[in-house]
C-alpha positions as CSV (number, residue, x, y, z in Angstrom):
1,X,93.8,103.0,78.6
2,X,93.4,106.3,80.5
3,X,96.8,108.1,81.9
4,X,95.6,107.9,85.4
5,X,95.8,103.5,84.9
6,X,99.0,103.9,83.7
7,X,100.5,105.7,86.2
8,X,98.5,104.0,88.3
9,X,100.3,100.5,87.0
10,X,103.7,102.0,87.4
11,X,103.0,102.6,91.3
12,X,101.5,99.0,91.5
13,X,105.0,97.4,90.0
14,X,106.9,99.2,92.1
15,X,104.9,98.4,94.9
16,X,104.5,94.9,94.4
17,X,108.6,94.7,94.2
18,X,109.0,96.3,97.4
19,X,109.6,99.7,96.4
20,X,108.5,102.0,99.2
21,X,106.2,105.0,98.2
22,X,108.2,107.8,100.1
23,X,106.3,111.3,98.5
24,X,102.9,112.0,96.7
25,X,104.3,115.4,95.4
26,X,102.7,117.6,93.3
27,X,105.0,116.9,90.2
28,X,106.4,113.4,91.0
29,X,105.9,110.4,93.2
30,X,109.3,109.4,95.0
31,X,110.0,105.9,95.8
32,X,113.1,104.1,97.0
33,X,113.9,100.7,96.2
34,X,114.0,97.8,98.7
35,X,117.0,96.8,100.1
36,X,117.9,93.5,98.1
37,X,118.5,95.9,94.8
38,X,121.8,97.1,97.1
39,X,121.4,100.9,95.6
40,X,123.2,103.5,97.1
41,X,120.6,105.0,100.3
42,X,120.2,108.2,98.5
43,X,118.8,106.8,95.3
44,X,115.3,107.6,94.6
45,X,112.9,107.0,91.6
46,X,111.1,109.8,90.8
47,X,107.6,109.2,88.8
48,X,106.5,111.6,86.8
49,X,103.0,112.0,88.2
50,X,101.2,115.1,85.6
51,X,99.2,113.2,83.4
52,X,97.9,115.9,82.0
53,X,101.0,117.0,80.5
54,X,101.9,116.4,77.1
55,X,104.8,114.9,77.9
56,X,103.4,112.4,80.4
57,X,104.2,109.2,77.5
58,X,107.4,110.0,76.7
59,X,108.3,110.1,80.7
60,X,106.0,106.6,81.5
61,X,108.6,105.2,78.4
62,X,111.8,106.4,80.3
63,X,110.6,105.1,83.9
64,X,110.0,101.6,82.0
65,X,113.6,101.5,80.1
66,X,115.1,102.0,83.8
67,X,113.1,99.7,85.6
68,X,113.7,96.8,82.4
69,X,117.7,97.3,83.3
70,X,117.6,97.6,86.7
71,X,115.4,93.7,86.5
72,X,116.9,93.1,83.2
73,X,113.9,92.5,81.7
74,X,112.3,92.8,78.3
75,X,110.8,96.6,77.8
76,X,107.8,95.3,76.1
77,X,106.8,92.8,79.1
78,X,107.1,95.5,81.2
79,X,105.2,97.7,78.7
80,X,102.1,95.2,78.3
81,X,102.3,94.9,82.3
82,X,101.6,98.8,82.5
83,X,99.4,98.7,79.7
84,X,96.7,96.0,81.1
85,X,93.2,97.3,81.6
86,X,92.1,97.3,84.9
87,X,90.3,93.8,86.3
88,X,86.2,94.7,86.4
């Protein structure tokens, strides 16, 4: 799977939970969480968004570990969810 789908699937989940996409910026896609999660009004996800960086992976792994606590969910469901090729 190309780094573009992943990233790609992370903006998807969030979206699909009601995250609102608040910034495309040139190093990170900002999105704050929907009002049910009862976070604080300044918190904000940042998503790393440079898949062309080396360390693109190890960032995609951290963004998964906080969204499995904030759901308390299982890391590797969310990890096949992200990891799903594309419907043709």
């Amino acid at each position: 799977m190309n780094k573009q789908s992943i990233l790609n699937n992370i903006s998807d989940l969030l979206i699909n939970r009601k995250w609102q996409l608040e910034e495309h910026g040139t190093k990170y896609d900002v999105f704050i969480p929907p009002l049910d999660l009862n976070f604080e009004k300044s918190y904000k996800l940042f998503v790393y968004n440079r898949i062309n960086n080396s360390d693109f992976e190890s960032e995609i792994y951290e963004y998964l570990r906080i969204i499995s606590q904030i759901y308390n969910e299982d890391i590797d469901d969310l990890n096949a969810i992200i990891m799903k090729h594309p419907e043709k």
